[in-house]
C-alpha positions as CSV (number, residue, x, y, z in Angstrom):
1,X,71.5,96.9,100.3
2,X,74.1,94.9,102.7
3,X,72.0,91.8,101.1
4,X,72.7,93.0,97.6
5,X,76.6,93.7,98.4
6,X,76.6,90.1,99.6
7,X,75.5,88.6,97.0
8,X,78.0,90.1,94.5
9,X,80.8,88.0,94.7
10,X,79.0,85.4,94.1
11,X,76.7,86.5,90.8
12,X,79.9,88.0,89.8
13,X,81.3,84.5,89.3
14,X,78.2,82.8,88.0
15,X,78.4,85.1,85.2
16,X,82.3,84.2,84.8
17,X,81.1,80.7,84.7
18,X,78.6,81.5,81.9
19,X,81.0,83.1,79.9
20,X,84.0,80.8,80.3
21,X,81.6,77.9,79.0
22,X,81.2,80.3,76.0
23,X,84.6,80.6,75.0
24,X,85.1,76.7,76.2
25,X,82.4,75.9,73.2
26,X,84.1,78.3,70.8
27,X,87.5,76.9,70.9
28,X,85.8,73.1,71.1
29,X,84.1,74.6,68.0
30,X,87.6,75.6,66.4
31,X,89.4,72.6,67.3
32,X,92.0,73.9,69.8
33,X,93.4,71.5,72.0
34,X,92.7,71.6,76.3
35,X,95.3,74.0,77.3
36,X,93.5,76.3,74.0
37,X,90.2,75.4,75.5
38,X,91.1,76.8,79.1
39,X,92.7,79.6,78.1
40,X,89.6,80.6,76.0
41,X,87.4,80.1,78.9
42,X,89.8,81.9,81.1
43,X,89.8,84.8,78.6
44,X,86.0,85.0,77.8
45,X,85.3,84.8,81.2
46,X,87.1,87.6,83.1
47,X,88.7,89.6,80.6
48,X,86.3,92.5,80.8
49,X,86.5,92.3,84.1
50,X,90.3,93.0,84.2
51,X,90.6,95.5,81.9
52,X,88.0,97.7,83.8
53,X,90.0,97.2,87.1
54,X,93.1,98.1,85.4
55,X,91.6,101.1,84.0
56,X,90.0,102.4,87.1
57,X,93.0,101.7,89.1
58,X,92.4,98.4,91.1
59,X,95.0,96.5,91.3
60,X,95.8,94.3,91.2
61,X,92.6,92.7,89.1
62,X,90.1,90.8,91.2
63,X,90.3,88.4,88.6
64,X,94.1,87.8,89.2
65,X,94.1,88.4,93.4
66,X,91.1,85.6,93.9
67,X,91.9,82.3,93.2
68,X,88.4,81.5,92.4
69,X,88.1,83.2,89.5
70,X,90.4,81.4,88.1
71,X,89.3,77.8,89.4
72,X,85.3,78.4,88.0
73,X,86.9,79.4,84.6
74,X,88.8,76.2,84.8
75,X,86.0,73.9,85.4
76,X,83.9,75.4,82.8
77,X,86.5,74.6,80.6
78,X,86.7,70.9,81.6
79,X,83.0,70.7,81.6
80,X,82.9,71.9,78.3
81,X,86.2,70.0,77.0
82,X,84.5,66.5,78.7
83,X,80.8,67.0,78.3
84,X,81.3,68.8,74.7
85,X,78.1,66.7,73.0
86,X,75.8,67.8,76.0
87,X,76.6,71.4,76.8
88,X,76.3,72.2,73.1
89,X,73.3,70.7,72.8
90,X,72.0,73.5,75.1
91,X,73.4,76.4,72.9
92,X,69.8,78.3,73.5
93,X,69.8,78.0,76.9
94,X,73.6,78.7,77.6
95,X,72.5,82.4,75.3
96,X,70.3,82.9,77.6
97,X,72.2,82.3,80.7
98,X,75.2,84.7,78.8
99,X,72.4,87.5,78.6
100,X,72.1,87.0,82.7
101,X,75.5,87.8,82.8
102,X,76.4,90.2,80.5
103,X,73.3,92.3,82.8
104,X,75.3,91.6,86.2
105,X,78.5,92.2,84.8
106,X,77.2,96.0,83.3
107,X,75.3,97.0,86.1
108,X,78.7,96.0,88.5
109,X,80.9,97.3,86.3
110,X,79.0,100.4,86.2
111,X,78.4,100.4,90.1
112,X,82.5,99.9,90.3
113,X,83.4,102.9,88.1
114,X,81.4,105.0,90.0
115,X,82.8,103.9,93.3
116,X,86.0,104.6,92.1
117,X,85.2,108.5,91.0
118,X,84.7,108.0,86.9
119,X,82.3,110.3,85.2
120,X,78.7,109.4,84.3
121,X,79.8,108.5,80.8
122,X,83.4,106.8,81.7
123,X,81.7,104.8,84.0
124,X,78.9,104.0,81.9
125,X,81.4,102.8,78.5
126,X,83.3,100.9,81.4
127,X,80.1,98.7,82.5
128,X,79.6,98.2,78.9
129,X,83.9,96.5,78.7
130,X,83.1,94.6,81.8
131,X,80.2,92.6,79.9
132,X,81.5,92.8,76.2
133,X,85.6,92.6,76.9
134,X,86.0,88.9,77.2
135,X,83.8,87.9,74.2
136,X,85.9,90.5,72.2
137,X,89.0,88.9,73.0
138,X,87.6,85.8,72.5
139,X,86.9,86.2,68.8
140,X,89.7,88.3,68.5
141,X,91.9,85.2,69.2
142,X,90.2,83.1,66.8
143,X,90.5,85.5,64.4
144,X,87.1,86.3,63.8
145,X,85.0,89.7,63.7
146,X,84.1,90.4,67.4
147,X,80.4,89.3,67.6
148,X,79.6,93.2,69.6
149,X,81.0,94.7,66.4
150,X,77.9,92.9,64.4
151,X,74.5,94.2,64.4
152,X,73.2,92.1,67.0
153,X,71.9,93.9,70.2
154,X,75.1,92.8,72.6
155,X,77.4,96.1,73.1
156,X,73.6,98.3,73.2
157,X,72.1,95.6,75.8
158,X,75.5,96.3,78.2
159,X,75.3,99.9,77.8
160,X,71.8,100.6,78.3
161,X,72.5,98.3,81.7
162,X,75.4,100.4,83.0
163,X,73.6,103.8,81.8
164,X,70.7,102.9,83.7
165,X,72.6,102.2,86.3
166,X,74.7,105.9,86.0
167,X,71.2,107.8,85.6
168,X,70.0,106.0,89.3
169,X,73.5,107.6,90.7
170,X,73.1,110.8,89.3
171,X,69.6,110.8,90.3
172,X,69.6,109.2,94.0
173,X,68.3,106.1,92.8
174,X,69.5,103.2,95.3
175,X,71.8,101.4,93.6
176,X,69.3,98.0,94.5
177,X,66.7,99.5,92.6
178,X,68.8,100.6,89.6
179,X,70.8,97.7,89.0
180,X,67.6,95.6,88.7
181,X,65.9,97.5,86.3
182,X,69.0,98.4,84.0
183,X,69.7,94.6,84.7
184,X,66.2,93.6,83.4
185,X,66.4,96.0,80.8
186,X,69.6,94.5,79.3
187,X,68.5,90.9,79.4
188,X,65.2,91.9,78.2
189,X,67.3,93.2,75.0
190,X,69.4,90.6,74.5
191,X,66.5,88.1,74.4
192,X,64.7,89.9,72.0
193,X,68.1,89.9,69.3
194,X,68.4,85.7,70.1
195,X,64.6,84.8,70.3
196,X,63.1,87.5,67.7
197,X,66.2,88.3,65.8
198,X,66.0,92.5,66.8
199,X,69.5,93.8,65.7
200,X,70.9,97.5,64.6
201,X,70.7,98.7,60.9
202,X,73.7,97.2,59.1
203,X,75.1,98.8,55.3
204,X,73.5,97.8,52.7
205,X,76.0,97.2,49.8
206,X,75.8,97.9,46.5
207,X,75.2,94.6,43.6
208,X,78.8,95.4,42.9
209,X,80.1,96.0,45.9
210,X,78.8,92.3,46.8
211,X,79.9,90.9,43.9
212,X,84.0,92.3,45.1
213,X,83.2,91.2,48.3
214,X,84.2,94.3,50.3
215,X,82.0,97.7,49.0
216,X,84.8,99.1,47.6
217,X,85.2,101.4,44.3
């Protein structure tokens, strides 16, 4: 356990690296400029992170108190801003590598809630923000639908993560024990939406509703 407590500083900003290089590529992808690219990376990175620390009432924001939050967002944002043509040539694998840490950050998140006295089911929904907030915002700034508002399996991977985790608490389960399995579980979800294509039932609209464009009367 004092192994596993050890070791979360440091996944935690593996998976902030993963996700800055995520919003690095979208903003590359939208033509922003550096300081846009950074900022993107900043925001995709540790945005659900902050919002579940504000929320639970730790302040102020790991995110913002440790300086290295902020440095690994940065150079993910140079790597991607320098090394654009190479890094998005591994668009698969970096998908993969986001799964990994959309599962540590909803197990943590989870684990974090709990620690600071949220319900089952507020501290559950807040593992699922610490994975999902930052790529919300993400798209949010570049004014696009927010990718865990589709029907791929990305907000359902980060809650079935942090619920697993929840259950273990409720149950006795060492926290070791359930953060690996609802860890596994959510990666193991995710992978199936980006290498089989599973996703949620979306509307189906009607021949004139499609012909509008928006379903309408």
């Amino acid at each position: 356990m004092t192994t596993i407590e050890a070791l979360v500083p440091v996944l935690d900003l593996g998976g902030t690296f993963v996700f800055a290089i995520s919003g690095g590529l979208a903003a590359v992808n939208r033509r922003l400029d550096i300081f846009g690219i950074l900022v993107l990376s900043f925001v995709a990175g540790n945005f659900g992170g902050i919002t579940r620390d504000v929320l639970i009432g730790a302040i102020p924001p790991a995110a913002l108190s440790d300086g290295n939050y902020l440095l690994v967002s940065v150079i993910a944002g140079l790597l991607t801003f320098f090394f654009y043509a190479g890094v998005g040539k591994l668009k698969t694998p970096v998908l993969y590598f986001d799964a990994i840490g959309l599962a540590f950050f909803a197990v943590v998140g989870a684990h974090k809630a709990i620690t600071y006295g949220l319900n089952p089911v507020m501290a559950a929904l807040l593992g699922m923000l610490t994975g999902i907030g930052g790529g919300m915002l993400r798209d949010i700034l570049l004014t696009e639908i927010p990718q865990v508002l589709r029907s791929d399996l990305y907000a359902l991977a980060a809650l079935a993560g942090a619920t697993t985790v929840v259950v273990g608490d409720v149950t006795g389960v060492p926290y070791g024990i359930s953060a690996a399995v609802g860890g596994i579980l959510c990666f193991l979800l995710r992978f199936g939406a980006i290498r089989f294509g599973w996703h949620l039932p979306a509307a189906r609209l009607s021949a004139q509703g499609r012909a509008k464009g928006d379903g309408g009367p």
